[in-house]
PDB file of N, H, CA, C and O in Angstrom:
ATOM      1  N   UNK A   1      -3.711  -6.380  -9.563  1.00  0.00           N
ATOM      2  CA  UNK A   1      -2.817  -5.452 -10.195  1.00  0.00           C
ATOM      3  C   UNK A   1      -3.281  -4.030  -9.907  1.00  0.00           C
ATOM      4  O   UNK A   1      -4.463  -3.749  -9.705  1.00  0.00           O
ATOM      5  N   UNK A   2      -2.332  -3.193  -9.899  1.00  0.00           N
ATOM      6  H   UNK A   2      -1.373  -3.422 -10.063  1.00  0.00           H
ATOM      7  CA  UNK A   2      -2.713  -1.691  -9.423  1.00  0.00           C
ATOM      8  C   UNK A   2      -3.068  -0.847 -10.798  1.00  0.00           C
ATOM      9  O   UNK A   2      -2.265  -0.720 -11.722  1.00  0.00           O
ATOM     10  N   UNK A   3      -4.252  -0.351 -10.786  1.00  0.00           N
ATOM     11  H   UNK A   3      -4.905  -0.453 -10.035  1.00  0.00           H
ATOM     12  CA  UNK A   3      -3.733   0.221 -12.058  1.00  0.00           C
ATOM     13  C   UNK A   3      -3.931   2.077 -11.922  1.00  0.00           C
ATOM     14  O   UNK A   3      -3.459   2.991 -12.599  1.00  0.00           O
ATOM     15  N   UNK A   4      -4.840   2.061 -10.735  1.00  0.00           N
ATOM     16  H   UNK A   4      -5.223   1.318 -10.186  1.00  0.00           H
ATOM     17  CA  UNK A   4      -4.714   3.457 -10.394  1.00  0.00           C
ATOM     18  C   UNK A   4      -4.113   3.643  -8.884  1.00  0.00           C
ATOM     19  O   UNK A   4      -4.494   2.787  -8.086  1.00  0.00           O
ATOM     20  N   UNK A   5      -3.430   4.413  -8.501  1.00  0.00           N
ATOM     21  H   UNK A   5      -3.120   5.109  -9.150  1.00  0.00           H
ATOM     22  CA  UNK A   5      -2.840   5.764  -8.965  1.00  0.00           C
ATOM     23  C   UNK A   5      -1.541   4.705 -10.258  1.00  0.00           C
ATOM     24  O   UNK A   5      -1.500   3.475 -10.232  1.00  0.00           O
ATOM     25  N   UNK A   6      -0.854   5.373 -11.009  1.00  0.00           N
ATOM     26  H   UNK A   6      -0.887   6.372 -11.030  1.00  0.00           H
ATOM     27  CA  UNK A   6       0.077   4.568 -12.100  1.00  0.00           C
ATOM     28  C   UNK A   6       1.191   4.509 -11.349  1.00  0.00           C
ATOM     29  O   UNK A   6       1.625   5.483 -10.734  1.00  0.00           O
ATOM     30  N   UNK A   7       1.825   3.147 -11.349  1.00  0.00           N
ATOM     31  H   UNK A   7       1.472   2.356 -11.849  1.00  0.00           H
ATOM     32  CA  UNK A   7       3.180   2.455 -11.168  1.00  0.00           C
ATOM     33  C   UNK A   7       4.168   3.565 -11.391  1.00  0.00           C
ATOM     34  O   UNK A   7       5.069   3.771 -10.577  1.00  0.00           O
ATOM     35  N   UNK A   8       4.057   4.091 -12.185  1.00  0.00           N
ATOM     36  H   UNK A   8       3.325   3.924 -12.846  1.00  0.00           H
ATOM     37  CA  UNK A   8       5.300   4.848 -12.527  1.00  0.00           C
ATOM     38  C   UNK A   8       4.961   6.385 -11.851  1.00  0.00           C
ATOM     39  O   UNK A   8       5.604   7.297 -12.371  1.00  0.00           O
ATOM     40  N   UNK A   9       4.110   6.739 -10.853  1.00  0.00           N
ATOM     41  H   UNK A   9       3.587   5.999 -10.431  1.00  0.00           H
ATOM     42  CA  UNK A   9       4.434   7.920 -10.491  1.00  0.00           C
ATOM     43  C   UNK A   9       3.973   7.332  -8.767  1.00  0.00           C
ATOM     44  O   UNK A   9       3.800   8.130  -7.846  1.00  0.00           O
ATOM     45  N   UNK A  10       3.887   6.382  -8.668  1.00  0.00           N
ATOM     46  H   UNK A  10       4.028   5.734  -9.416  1.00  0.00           H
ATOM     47  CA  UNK A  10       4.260   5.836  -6.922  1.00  0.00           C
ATOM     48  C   UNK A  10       5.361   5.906  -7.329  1.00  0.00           C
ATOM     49  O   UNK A  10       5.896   6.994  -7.113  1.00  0.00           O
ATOM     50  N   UNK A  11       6.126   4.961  -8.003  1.00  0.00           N
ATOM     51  H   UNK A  11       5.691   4.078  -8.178  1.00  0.00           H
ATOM     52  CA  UNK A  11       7.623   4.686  -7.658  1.00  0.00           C
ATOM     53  C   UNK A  11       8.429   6.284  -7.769  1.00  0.00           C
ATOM     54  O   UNK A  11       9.444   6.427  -7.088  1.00  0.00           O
ATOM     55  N   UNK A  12       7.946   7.461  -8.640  1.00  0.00           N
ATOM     56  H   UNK A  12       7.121   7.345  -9.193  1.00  0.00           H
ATOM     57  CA  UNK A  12       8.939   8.186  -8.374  1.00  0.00           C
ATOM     58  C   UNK A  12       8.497   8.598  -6.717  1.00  0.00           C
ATOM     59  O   UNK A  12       9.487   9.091  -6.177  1.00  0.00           O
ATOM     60  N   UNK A  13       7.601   8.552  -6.003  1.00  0.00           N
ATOM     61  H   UNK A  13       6.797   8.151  -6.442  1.00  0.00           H
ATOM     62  CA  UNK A  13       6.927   8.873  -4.888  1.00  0.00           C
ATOM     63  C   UNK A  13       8.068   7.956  -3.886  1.00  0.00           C
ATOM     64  O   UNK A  13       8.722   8.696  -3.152  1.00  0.00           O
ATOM     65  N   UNK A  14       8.332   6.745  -3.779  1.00  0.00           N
ATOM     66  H   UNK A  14       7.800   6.143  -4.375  1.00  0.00           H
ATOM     67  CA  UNK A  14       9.222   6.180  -2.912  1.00  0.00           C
ATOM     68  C   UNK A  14      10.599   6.154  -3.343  1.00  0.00           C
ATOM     69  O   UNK A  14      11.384   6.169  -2.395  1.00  0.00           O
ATOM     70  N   UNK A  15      11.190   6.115  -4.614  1.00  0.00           N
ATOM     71  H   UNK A  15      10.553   6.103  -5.385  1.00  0.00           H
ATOM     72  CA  UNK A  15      12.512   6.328  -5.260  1.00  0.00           C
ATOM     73  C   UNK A  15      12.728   5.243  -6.323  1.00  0.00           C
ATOM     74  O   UNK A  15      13.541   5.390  -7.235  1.00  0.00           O
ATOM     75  N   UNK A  16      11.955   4.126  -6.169  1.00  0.00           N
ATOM     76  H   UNK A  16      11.294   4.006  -5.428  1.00  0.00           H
ATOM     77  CA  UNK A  16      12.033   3.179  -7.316  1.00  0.00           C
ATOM     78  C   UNK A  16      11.343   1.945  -7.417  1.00  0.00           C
ATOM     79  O   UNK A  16      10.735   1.709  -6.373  1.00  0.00           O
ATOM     80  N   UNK A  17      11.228   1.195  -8.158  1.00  0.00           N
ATOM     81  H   UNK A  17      11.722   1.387  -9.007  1.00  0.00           H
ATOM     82  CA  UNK A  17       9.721   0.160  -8.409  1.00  0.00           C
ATOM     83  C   UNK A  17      10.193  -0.629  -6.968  1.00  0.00           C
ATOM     84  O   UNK A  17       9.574  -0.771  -5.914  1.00  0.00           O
ATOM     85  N   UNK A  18      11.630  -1.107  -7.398  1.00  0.00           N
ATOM     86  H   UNK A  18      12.133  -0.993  -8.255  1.00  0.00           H
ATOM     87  CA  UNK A  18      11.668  -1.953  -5.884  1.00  0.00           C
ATOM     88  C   UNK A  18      11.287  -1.702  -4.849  1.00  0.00           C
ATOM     89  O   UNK A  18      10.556  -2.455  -4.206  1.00  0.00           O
ATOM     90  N   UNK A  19      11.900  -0.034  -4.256  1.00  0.00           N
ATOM     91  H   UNK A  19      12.494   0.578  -4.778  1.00  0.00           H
ATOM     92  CA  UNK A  19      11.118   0.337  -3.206  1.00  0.00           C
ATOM     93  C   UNK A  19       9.679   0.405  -3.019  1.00  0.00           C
ATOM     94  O   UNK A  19       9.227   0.507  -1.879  1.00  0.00           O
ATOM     95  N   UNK A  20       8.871   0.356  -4.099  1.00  0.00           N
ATOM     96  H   UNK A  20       9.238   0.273  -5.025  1.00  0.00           H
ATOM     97  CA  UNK A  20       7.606   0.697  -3.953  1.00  0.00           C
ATOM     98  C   UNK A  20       7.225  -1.261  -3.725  1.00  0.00           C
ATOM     99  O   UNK A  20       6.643  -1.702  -2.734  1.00  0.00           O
ATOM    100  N   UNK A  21       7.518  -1.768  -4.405  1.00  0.00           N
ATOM    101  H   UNK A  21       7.992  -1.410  -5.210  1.00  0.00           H
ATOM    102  CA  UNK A  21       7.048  -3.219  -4.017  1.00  0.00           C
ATOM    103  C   UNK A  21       7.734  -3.783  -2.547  1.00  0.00           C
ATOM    104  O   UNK A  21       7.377  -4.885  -2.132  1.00  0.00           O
ATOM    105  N   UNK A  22       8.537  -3.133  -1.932  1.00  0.00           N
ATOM    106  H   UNK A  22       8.827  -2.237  -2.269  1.00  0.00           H
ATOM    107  CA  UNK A  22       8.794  -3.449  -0.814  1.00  0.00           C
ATOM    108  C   UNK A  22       8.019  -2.489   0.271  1.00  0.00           C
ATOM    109  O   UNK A  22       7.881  -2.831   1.446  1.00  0.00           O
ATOM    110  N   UNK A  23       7.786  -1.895   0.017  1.00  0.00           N
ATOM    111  H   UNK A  23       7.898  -1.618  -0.937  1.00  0.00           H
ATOM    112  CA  UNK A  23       6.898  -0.267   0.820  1.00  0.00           C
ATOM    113  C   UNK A  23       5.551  -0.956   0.966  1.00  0.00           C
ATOM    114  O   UNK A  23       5.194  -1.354   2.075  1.00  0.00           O
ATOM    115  N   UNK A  24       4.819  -1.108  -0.071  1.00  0.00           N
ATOM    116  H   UNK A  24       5.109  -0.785  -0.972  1.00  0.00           H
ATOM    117  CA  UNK A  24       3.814  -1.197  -0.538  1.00  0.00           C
ATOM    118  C   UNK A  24       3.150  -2.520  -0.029  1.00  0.00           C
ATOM    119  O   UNK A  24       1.986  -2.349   0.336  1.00  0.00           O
ATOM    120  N   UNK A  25       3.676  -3.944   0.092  1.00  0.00           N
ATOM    121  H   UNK A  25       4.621  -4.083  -0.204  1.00  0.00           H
ATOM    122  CA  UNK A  25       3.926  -4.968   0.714  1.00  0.00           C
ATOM    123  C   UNK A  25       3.804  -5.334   1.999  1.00  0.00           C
ATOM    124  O   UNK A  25       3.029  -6.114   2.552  1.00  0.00           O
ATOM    125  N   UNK A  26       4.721  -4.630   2.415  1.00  0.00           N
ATOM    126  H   UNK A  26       5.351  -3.997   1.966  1.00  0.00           H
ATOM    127  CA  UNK A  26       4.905  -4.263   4.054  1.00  0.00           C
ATOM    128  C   UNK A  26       3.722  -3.741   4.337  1.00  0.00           C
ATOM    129  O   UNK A  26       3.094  -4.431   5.141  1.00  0.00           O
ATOM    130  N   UNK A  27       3.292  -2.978   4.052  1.00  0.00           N
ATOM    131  H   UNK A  27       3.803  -2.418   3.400  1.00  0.00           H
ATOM    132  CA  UNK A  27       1.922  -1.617   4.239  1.00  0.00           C
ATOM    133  C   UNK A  27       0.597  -3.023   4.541  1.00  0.00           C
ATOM    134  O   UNK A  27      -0.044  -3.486   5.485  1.00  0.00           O
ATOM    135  N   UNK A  28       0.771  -3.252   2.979  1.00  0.00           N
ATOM    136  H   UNK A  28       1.291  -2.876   2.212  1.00  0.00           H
ATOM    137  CA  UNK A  28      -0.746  -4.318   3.195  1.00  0.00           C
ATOM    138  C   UNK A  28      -0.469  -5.337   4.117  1.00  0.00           C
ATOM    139  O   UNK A  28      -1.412  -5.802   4.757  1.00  0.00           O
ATOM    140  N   UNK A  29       0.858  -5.834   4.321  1.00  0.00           N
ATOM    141  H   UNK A  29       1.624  -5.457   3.801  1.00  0.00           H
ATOM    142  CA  UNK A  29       0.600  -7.025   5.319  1.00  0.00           C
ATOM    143  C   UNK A  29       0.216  -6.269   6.833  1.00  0.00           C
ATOM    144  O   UNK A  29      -0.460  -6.949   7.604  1.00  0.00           O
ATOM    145  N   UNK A  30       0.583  -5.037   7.228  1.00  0.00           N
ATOM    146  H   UNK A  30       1.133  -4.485   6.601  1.00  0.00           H
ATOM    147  CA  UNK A  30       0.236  -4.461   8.112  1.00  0.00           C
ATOM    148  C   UNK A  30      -1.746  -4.094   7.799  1.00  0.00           C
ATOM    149  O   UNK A  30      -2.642  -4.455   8.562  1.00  0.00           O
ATOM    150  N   UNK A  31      -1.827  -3.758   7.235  1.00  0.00           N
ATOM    151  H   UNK A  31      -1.099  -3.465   6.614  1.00  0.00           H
ATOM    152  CA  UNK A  31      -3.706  -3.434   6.764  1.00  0.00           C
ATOM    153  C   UNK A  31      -4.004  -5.004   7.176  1.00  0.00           C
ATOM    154  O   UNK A  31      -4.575  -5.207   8.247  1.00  0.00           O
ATOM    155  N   UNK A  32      -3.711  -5.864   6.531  1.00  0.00           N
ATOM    156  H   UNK A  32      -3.247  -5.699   5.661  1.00  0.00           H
ATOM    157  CA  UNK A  32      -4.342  -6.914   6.927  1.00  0.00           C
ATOM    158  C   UNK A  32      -4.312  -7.785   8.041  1.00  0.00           C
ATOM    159  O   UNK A  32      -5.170  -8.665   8.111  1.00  0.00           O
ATOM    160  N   UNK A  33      -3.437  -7.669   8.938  1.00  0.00           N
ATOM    161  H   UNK A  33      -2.741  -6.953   8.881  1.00  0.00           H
ATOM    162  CA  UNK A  33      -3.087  -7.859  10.425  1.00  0.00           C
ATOM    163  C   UNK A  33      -3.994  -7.218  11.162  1.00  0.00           C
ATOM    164  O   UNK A  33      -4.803  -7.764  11.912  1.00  0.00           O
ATOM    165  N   UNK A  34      -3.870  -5.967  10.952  1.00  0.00           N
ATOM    166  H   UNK A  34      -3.213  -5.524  10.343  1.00  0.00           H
ATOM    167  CA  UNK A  34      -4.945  -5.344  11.685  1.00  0.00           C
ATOM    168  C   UNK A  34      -6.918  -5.687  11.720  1.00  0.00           C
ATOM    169  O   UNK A  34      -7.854  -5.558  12.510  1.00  0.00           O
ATOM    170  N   UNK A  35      -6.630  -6.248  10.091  1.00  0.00           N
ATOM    171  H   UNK A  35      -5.870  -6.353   9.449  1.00  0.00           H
ATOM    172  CA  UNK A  35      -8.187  -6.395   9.923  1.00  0.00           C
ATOM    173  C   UNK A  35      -8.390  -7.582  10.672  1.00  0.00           C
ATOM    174  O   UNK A  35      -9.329  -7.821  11.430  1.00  0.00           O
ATOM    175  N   UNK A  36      -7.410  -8.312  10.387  1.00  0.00           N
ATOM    176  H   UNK A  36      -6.647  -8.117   9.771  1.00  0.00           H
ATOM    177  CA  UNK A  36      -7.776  -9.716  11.201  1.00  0.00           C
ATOM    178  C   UNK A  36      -7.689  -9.738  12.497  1.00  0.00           C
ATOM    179  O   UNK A  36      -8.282 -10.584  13.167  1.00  0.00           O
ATOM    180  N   UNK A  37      -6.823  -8.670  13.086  1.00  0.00           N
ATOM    181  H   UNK A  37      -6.341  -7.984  12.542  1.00  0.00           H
ATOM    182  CA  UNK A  37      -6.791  -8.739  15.053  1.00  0.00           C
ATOM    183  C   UNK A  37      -8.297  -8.233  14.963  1.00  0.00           C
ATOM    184  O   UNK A  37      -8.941  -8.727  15.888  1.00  0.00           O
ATOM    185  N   UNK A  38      -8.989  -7.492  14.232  1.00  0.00           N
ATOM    186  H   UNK A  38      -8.465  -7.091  13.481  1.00  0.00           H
ATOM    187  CA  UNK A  38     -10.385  -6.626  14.847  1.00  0.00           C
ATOM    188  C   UNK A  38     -11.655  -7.469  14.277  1.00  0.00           C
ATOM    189  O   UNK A  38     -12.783  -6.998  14.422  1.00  0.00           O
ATOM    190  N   UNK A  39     -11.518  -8.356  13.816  1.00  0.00           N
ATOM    191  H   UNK A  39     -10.601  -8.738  13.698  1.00  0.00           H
ATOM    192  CA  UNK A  39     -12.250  -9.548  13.284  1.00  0.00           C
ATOM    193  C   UNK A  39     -12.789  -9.010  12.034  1.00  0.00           C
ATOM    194  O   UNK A  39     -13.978  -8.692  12.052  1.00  0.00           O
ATOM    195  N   UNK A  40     -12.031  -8.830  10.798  1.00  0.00           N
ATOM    196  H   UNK A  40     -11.065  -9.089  10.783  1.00  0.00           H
ATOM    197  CA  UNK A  40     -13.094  -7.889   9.502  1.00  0.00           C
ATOM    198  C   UNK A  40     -12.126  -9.093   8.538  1.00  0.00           C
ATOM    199  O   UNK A  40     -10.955  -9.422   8.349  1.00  0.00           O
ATOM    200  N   UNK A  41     -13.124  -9.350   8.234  1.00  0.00           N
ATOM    201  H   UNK A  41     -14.076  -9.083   8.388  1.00  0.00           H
ATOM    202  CA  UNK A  41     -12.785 -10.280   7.121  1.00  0.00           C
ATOM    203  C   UNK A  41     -12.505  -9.573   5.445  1.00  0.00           C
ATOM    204  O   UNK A  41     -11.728  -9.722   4.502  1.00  0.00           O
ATOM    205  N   UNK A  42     -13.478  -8.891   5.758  1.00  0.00           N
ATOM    206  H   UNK A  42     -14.109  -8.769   6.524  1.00  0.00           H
ATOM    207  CA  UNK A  42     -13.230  -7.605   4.128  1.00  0.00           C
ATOM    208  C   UNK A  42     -13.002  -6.749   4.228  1.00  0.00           C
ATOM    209  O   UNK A  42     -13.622  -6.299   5.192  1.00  0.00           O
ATOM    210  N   UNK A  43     -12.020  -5.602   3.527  1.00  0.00           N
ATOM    211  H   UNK A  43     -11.516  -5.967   2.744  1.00  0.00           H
ATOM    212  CA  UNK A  43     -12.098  -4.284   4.204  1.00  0.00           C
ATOM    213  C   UNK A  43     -13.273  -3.516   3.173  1.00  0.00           C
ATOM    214  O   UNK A  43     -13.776  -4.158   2.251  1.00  0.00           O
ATOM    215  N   UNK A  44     -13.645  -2.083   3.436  1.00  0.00           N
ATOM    216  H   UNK A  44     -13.237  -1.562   4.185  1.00  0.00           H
ATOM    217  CA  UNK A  44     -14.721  -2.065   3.106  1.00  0.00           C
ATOM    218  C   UNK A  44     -14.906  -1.644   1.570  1.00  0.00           C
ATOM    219  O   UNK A  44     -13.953  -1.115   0.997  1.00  0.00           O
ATOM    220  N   UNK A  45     -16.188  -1.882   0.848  1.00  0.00           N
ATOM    221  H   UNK A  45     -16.962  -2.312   1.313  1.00  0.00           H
ATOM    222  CA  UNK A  45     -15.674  -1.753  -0.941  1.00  0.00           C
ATOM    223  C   UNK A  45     -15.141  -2.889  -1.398  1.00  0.00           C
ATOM    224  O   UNK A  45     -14.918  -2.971  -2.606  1.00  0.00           O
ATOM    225  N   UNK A  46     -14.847  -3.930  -0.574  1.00  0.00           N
ATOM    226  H   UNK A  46     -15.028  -3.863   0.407  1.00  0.00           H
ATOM    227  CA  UNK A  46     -13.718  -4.969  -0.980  1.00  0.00           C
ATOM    228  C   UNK A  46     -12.643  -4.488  -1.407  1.00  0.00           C
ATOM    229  O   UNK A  46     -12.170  -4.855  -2.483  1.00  0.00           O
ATOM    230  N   UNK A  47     -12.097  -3.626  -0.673  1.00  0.00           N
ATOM    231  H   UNK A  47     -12.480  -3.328   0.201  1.00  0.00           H
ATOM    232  CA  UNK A  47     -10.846  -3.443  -1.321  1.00  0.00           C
ATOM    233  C   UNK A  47      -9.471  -3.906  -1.451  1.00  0.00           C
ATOM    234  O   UNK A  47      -9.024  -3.483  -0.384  1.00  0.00           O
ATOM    235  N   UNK A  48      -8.779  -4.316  -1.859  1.00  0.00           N
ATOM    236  H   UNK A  48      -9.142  -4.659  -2.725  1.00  0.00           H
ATOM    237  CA  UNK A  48      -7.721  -5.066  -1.767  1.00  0.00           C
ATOM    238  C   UNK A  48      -6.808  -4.297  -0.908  1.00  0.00           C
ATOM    239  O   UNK A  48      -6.864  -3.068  -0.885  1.00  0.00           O
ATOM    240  N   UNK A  49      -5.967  -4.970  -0.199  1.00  0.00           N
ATOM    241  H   UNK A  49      -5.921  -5.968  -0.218  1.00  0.00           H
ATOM    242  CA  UNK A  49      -5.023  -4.375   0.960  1.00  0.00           C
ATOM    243  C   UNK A  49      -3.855  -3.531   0.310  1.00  0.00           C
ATOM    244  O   UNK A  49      -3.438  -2.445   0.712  1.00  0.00           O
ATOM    245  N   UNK A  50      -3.380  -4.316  -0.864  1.00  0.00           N
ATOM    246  H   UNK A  50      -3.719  -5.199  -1.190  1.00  0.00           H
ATOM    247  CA  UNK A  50      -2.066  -3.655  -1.857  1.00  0.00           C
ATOM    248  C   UNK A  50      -2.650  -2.256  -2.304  1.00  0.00           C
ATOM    249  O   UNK A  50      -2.102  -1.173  -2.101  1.00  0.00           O
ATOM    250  N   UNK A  51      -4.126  -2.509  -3.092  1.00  0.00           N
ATOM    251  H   UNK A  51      -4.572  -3.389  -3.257  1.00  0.00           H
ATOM    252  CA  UNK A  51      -4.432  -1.082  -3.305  1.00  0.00           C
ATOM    253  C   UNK A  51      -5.281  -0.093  -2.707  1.00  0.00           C
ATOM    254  O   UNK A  51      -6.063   0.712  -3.212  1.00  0.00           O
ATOM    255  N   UNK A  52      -4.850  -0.405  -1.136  1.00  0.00           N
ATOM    256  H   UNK A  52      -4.214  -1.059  -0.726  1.00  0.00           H
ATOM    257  CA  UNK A  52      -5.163   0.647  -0.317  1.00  0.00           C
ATOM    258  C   UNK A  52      -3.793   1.323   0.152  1.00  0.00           C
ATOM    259  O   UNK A  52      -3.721   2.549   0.247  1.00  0.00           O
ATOM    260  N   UNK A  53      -2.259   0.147   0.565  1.00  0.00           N
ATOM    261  H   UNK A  53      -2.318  -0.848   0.488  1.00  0.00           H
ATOM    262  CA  UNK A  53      -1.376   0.832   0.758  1.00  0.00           C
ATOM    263  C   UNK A  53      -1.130   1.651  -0.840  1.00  0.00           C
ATOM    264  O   UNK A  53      -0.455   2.671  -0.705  1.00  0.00           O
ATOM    265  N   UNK A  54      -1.439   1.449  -1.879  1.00  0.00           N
ATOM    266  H   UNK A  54      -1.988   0.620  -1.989  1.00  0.00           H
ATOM    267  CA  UNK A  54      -1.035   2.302  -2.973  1.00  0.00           C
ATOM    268  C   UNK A  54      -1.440   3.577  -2.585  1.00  0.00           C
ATOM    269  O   UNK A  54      -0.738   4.531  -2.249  1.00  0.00           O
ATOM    270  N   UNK A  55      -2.629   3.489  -2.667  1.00  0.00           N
ATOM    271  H   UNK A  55      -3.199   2.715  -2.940  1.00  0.00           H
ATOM    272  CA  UNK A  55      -3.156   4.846  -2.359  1.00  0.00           C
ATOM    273  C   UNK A  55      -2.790   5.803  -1.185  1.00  0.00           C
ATOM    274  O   UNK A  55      -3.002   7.007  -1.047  1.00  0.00           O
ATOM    275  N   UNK A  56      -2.127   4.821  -0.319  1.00  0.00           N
ATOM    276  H   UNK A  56      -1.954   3.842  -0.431  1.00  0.00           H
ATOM    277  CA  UNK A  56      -1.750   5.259   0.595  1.00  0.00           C
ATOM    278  C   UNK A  56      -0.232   6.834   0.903  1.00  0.00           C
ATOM    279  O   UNK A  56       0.144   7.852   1.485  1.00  0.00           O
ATOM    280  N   UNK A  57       0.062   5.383  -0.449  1.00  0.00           N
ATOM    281  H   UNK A  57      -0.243   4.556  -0.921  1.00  0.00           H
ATOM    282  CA  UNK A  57       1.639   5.974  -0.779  1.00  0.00           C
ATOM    283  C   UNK A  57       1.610   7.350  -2.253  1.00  0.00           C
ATOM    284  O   UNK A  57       2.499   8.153  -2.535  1.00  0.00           O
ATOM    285  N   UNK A  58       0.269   7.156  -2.907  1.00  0.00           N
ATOM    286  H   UNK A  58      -0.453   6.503  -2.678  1.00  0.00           H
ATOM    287  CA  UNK A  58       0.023   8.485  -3.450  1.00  0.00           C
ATOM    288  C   UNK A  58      -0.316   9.767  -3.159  1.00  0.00           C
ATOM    289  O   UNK A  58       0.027  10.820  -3.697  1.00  0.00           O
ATOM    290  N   UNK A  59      -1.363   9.445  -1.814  1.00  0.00           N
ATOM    291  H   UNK A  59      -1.641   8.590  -1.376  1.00  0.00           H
ATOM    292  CA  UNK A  59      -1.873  10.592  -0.810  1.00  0.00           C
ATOM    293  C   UNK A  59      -0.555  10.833  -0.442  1.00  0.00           C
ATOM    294  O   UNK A  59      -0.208  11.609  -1.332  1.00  0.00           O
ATOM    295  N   UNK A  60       0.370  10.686   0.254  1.00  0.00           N
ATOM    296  H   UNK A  60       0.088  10.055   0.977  1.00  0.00           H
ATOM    297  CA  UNK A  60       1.278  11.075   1.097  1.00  0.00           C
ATOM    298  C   UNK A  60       1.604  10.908   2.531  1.00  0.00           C
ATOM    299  O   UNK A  60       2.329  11.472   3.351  1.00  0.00           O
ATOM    300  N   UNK A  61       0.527   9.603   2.500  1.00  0.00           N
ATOM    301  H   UNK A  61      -0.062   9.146   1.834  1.00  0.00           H
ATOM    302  CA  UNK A  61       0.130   9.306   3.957  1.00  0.00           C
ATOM    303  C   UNK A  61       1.234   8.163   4.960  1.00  0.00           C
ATOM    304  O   UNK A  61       1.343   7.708   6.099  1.00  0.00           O
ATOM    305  N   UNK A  62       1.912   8.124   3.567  1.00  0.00           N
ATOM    306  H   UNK A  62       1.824   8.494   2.642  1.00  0.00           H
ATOM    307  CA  UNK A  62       2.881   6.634   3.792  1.00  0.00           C
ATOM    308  C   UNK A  62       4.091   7.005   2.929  1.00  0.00           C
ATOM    309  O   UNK A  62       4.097   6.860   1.707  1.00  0.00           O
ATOM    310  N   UNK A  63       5.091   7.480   3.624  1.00  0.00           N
ATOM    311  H   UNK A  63       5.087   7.598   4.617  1.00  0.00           H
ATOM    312  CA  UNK A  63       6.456   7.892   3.333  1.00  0.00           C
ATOM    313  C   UNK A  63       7.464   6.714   3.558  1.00  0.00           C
ATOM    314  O   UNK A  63       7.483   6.272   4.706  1.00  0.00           O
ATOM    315  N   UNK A  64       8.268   6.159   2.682  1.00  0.00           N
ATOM    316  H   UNK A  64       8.252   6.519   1.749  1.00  0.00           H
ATOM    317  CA  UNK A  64       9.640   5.548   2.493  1.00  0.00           C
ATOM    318  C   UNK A  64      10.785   6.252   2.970  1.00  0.00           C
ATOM    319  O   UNK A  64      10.976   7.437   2.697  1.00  0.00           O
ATOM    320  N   UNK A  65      11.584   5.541   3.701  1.00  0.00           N
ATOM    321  H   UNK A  65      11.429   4.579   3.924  1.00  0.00           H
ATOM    322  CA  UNK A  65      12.514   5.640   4.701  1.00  0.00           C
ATOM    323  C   UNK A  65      13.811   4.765   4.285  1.00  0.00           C
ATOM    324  O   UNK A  65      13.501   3.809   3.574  1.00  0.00           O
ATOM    325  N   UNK A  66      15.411   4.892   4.612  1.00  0.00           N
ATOM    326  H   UNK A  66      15.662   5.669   5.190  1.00  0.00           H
ATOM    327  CA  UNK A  66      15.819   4.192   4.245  1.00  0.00           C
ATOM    328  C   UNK A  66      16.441   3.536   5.348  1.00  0.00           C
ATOM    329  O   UNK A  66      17.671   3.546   5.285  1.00  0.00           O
ATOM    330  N   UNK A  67      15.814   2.819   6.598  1.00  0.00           N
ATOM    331  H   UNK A  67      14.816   2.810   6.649  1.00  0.00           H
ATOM    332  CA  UNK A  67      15.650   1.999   7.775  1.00  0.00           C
ATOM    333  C   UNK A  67      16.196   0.967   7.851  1.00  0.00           C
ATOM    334  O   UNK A  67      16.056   0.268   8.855  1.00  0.00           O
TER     335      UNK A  67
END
């Protein structure tokens, strides 16, 4: 579960919870594709893939599109 950055100020960040669970989703299955093409079994900190795209999408590093 995410509990930092808060649910409710990602989603105003992508436009709404759905978008953010579809954004957010997408993101980690991409983080974790990658870890696994480069052989990393953990990413580092153990961090979970969901709450790295979170953070991702709080920095500003990962913008929603309507594609």
């Amino acid at each position: 579960m995410i509990h930092k950055p808060p649910i409710d100020e990602l989603a105003e960040k992508v436009g709404s919870k759905y978008s953010l669970c579809v954004v957010a989703s997408k993101r980690a299955r991409q983080i974790m594709e990658s870890a696994q093409n480069q052989g990393i079994t953990e990413l580092p900190d153990n961090e979970k893939p969901l709450s790295v795209a979170a953070q991702e999408i709080y920095n500003g590093k990962l913008i929603a599109t309507n594609d």
